[in-house]
C-alpha positions as CSV (number, residue, x, y, z in Angstrom):
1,X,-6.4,-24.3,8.0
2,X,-4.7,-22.2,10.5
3,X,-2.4,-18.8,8.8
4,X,-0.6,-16.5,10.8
5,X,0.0,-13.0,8.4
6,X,3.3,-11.1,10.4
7,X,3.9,-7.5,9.2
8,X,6.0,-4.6,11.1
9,X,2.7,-3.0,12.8
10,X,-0.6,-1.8,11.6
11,X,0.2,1.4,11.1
12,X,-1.3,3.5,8.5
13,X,-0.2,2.5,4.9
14,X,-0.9,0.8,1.8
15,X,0.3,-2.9,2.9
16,X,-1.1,-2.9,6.5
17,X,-4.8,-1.4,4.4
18,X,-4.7,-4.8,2.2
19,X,-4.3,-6.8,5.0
20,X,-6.7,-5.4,7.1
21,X,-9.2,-5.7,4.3
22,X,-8.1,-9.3,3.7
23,X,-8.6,-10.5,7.1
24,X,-12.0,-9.4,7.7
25,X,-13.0,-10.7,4.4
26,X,-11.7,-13.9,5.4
27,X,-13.9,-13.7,8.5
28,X,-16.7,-14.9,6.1
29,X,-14.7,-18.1,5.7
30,X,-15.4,-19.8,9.2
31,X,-13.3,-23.0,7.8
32,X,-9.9,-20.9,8.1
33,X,-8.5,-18.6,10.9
34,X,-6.2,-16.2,9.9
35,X,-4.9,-14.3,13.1
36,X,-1.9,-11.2,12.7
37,X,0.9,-10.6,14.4
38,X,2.9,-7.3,14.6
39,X,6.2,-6.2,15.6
40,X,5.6,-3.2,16.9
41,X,3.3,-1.1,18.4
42,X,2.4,1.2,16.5
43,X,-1.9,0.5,15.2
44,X,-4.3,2.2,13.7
45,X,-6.0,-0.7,12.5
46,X,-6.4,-3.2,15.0
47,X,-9.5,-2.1,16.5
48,X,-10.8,-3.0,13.5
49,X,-9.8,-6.4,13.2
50,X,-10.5,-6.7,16.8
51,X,-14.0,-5.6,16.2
52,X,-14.4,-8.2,13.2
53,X,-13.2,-11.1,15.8
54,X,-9.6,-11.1,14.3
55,X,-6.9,-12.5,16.9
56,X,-4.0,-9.7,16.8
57,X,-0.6,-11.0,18.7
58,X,1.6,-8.0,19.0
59,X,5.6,-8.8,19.9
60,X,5.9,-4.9,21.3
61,X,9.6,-5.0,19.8
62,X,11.4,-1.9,21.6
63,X,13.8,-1.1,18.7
64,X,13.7,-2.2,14.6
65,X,16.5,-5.3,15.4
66,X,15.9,-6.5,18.6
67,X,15.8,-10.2,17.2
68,X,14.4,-11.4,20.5
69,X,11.6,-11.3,18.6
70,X,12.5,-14.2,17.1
71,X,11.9,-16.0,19.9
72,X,8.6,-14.9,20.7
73,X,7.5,-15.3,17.1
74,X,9.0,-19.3,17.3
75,X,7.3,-19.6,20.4
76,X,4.0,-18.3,19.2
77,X,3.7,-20.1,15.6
78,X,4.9,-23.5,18.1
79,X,2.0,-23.0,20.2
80,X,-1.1,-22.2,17.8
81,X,0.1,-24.8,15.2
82,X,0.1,-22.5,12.0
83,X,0.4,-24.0,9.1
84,X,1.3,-20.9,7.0
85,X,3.2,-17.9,8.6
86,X,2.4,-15.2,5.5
87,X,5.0,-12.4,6.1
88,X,4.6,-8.4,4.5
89,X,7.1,-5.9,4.6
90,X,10.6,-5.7,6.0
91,X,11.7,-6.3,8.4
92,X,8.9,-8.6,9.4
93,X,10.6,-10.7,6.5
94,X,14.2,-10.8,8.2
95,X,12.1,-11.6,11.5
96,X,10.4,-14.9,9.6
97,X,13.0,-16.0,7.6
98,X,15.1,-16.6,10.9
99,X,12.2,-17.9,12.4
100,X,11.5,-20.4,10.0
101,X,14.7,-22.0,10.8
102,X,13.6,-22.9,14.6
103,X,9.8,-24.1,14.1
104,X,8.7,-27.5,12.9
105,X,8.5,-28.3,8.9
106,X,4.8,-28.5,9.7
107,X,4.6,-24.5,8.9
108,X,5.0,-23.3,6.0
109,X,6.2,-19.9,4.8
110,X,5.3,-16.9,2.3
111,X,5.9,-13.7,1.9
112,X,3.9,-10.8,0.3
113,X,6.5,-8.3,-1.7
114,X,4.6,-5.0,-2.0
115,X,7.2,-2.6,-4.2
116,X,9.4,-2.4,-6.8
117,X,12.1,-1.1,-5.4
118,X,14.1,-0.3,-1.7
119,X,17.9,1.3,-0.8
120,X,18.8,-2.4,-0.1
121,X,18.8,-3.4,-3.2
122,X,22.1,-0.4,-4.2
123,X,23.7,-1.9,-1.3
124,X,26.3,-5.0,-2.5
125,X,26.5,-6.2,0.8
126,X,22.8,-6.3,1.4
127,X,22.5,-8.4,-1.7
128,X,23.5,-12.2,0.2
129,X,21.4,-11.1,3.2
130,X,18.5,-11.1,0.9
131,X,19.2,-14.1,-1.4
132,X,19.0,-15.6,2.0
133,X,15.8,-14.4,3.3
134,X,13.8,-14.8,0.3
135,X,15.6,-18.3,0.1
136,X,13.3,-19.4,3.4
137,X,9.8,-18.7,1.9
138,X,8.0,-21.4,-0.3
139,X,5.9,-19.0,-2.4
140,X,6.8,-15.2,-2.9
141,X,3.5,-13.0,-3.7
142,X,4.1,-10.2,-6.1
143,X,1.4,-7.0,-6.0
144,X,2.0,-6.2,-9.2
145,X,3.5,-7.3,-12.7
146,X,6.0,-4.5,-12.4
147,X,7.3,-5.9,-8.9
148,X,7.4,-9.1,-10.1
149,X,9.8,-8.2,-13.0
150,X,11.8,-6.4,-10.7
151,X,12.4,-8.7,-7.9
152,X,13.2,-11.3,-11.1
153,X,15.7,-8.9,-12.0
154,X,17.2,-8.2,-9.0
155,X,17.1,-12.2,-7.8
156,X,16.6,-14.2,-10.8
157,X,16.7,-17.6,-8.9
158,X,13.5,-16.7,-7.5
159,X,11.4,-16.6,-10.7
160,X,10.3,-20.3,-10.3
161,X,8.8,-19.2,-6.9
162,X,7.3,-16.0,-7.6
163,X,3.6,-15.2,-8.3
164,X,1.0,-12.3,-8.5
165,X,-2.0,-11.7,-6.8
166,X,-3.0,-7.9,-7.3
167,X,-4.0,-5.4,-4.6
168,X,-7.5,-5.1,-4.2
169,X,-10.2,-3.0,-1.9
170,X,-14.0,-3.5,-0.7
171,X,-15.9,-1.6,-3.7
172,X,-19.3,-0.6,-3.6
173,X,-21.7,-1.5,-6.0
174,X,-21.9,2.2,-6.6
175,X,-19.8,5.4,-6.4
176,X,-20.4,6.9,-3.0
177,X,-22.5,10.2,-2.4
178,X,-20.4,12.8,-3.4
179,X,-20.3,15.7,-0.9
180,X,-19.4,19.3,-0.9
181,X,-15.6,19.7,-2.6
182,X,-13.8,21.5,0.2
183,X,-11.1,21.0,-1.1
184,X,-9.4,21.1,-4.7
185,X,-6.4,19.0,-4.3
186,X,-6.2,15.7,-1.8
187,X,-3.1,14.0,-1.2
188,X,-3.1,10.4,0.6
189,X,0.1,8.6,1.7
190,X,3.7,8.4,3.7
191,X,5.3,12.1,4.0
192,X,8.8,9.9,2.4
193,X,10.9,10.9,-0.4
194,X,9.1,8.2,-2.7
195,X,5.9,9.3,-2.4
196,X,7.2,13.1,-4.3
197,X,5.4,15.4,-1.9
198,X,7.8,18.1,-2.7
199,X,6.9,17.8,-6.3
200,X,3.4,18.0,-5.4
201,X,4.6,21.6,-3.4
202,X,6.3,22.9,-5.8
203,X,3.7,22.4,-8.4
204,X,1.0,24.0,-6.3
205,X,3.5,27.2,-6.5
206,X,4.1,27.3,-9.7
207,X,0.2,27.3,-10.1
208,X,-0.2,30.3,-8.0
209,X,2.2,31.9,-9.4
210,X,1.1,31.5,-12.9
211,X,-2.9,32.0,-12.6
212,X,-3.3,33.5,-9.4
213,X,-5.6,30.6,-8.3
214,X,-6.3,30.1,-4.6
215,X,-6.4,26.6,-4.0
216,X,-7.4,25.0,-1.3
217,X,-4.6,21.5,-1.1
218,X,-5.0,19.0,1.7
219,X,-2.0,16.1,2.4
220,X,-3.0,13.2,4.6
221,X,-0.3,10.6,6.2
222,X,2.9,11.4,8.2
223,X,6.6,10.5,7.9
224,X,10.2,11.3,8.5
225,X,10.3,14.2,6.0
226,X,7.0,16.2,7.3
227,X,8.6,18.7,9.4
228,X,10.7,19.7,6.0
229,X,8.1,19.6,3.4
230,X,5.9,21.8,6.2
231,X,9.4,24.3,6.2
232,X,9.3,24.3,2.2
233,X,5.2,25.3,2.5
234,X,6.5,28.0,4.6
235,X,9.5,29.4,2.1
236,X,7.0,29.3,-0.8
237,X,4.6,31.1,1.5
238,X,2.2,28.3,1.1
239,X,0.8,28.4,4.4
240,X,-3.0,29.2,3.1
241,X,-3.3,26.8,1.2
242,X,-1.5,23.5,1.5
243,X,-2.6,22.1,5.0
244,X,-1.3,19.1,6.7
245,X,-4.1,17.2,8.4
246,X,-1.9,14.1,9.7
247,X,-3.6,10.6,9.7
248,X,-7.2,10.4,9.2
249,X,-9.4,7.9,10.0
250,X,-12.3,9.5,7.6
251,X,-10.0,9.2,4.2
252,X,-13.0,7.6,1.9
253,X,-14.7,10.8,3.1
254,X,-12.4,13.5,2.2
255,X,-12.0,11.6,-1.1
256,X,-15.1,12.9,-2.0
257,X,-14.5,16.2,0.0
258,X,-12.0,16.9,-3.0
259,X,-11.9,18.0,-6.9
260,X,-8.5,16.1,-7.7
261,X,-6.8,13.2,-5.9
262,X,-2.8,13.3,-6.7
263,X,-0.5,10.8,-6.6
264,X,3.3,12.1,-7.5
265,X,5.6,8.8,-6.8
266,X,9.1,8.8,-7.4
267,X,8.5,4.5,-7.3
268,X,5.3,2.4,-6.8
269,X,4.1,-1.3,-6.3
270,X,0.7,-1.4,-6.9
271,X,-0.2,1.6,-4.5
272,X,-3.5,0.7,-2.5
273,X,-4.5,4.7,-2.0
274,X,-5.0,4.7,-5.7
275,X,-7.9,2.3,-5.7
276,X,-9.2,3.8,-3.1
277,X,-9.6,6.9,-5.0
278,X,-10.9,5.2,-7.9
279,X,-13.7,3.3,-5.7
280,X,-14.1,7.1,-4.3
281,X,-15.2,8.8,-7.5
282,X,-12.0,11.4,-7.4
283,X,-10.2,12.2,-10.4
284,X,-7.0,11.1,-10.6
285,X,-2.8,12.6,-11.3
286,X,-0.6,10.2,-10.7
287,X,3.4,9.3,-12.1
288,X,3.9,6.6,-14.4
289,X,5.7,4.6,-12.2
290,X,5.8,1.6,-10.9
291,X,2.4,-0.2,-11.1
292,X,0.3,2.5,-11.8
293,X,0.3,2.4,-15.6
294,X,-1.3,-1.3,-14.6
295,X,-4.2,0.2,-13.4
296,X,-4.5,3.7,-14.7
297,X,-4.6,4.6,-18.4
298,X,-3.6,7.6,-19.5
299,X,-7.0,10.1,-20.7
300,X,-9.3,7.0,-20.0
301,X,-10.0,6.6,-16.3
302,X,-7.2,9.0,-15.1
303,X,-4.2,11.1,-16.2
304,X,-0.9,10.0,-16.1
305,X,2.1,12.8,-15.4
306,X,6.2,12.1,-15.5
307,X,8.1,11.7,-12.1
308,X,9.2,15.2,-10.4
309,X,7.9,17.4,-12.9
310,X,5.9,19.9,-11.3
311,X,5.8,21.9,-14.5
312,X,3.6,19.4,-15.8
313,X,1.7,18.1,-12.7
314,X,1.0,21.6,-12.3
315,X,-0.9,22.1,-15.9
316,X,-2.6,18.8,-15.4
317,X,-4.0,19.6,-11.9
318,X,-5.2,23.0,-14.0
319,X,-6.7,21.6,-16.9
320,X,-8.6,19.2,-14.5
321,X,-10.1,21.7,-12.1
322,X,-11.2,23.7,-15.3
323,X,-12.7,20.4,-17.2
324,X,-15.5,18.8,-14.6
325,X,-17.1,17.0,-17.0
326,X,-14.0,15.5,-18.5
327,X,-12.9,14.6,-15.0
328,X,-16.3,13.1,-13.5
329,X,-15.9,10.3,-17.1
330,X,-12.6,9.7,-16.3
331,X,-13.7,9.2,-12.1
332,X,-16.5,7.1,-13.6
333,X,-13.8,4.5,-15.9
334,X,-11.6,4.3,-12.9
335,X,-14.4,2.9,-10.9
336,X,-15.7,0.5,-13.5
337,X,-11.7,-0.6,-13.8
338,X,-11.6,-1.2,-10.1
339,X,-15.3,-2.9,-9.3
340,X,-14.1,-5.4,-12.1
341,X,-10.4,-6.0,-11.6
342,X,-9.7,-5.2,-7.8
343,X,-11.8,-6.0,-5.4
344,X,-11.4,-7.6,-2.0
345,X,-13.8,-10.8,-2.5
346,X,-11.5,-11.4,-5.7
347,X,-8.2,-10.9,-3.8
348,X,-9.9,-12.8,-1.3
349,X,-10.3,-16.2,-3.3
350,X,-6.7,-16.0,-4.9
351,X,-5.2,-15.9,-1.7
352,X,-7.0,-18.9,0.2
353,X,-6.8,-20.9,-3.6
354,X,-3.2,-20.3,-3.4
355,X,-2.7,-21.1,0.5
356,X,-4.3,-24.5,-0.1
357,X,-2.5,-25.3,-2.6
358,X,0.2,-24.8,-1.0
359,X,-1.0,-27.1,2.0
360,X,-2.1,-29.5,-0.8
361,X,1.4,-29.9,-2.6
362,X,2.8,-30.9,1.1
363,X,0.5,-33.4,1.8
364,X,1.1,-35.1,-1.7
């Protein structure tokens, strides 16, 4: 079986983690290559996958649209024979859907949808350029219950085609060593309005304001909005305690660096950073949005907190930093959930069960 996976880059994020994961897993399947191909070039983890003998094609796409690519993509599935192109993300999607118009029937394709929600979907017109793309793909993978119900909603003629496999991470048979806590508060994701980092800001203020606490507050990951949530640190006078260290290589490391690991979505899939921190040992804040209510439950392996209210995310990150014991039962739940329910080798198995059934329905 040959599978070529085609995502927007390997850039740091929850999507482009799974994969990454996935494919080195799959190395310990020698009857299957599974080779990636990116649209841009923008990688943090392809010397990984290079290191673990994975074949990484990279288009090197100057601009989002330039739908040259489509070429090279048709070209490139013609000439290695795939015979699944498994697409992530958009617009990698747009870029496969018009690519499976041009290559033989041999190939066939699938895409991964990893959220609930995007601004397409409030856009009428966007609505028939969808139906369309999500009309070229045989089998449409869903991260999470949630973001299957969604996508049913928002396309209902793709319920017969739609299936879940949820995200997953290596876990270790144990919790790792826990190190020195530099710091209280550890934020992990895309500096984008959905991930709520203002709310997270705002809460830390209202914290100091309130107790007079000096917390120390580290936010990993970069985006479009960093320069303005690093202008609202400054307005709240901020600056001592909430740092911004960028993208880290070491985030497993700094997950047990810290008391508290916060998640404050506005919308969610099924966000790979939050396994993480559960295979990390961290306590958990996160919103109850999305998928998260799927994995974390409320007072049993992590605490849950409405959307953009920093009022309460606030009290919560309080009441956490002054319960330790409270927190290390609920760090130690979250890790049983996630050894049992989410790791790679499961993820693993559902994936290459569904890709040859797939291959198996074709041939019958």
């Amino acid at each position: 079986m040959k599978v070529l996976n085609l995502i927007d880059s390997l850039y740091a994020g929850g999507a482009e983690s799974l994969l990454k994961n996935f494919l080195i897993e799959v190395k310990k399947h020698p009857d299957i290559q599974i080779d990636v191909c990116t649209l841009y070039s923008r990688n943090v983890f392809k010397d990984d996958l290079v290191k673990n003998g994975v074949n990484v094609f990279d288009l090197a796409l100057p601009f989002k649209y330039d739908f040259r690519g489509v070429l090279k993509l048709v070209k490139l599935i013609g000439e290695n024979n795939y015979d699944i192109v498994h697409v992530h993300l958009f617009p990698a999607d747009l870029f496969g859907a018009l690519a499976s118009l041009f290559v033989s029937k041999k190939a066939k394709f699938i895409f991964s949808e990893h959220s609930i929600y995007n601004r397409r979907r409030d856009i009428k017109l966007y609505k028939p350029i969808d139906m369309f793309v999500y009309s070229r793909y045989k089998k449409i993978i869903c991260v999470s219950d949630l973001v299957k119900k969604k996508l049913i909603d928002y396309i209902p003629e793709l319920a017969d085609k739609t299936t879940v496999i949820k995200n997953a991470i290596p876990v270790k048979d144990e919790i790792g060593e826990q190190k020195h806590k530099i710091y209280d508060v550890l934020f992990v994701g895309r500096l984008e309005k959905a991930k709520g980092v203002d709310v997270l800001i705002k809460a830390i203020y209202e914290i100091k304001s309130k107790y007079s606490l000096n917390l120390a507050v580290a936010l990993i990951g970069d985006g479009s909005l960093k320069s303005d949530y690093e202008k609202l640190v400054k307005e709240l006078n901020l600056e001592s305690s909430i740092k911004f260290l960028g993208i880290r290589r070491d985030v497993e490391a700094l997950m047990r660096m810290s008391k508290i690991f916060v998640l404050p979505s506005l919308w969610e899939g099924l966000p790979m950073v939050l396994l993480e921190a559960m295979a990390n040992g961290i306590p958990i804040i996160a919103t109850k949005v999305g998928g998260i209510p799927e994995v974390i439950e409320d007072g049993v392996n992590g605490l849950l907190v409405d959307q953009e209210s920093s009022t309460e995310l606030g009290e919560k990150i309080v009441y956490l930093l002054n319960s330790s014991a409270y927190g290390e039962q609920l760090s130690k739940n979250a890790f049983g959930k996630v050894k049992r329910e989410y790791s790679i080798e499961a993820y693993t198995k559902e994936m290459l069960r569904l890709y040859r059934e797939i291959l198996n329905e074709e041939n019958n």
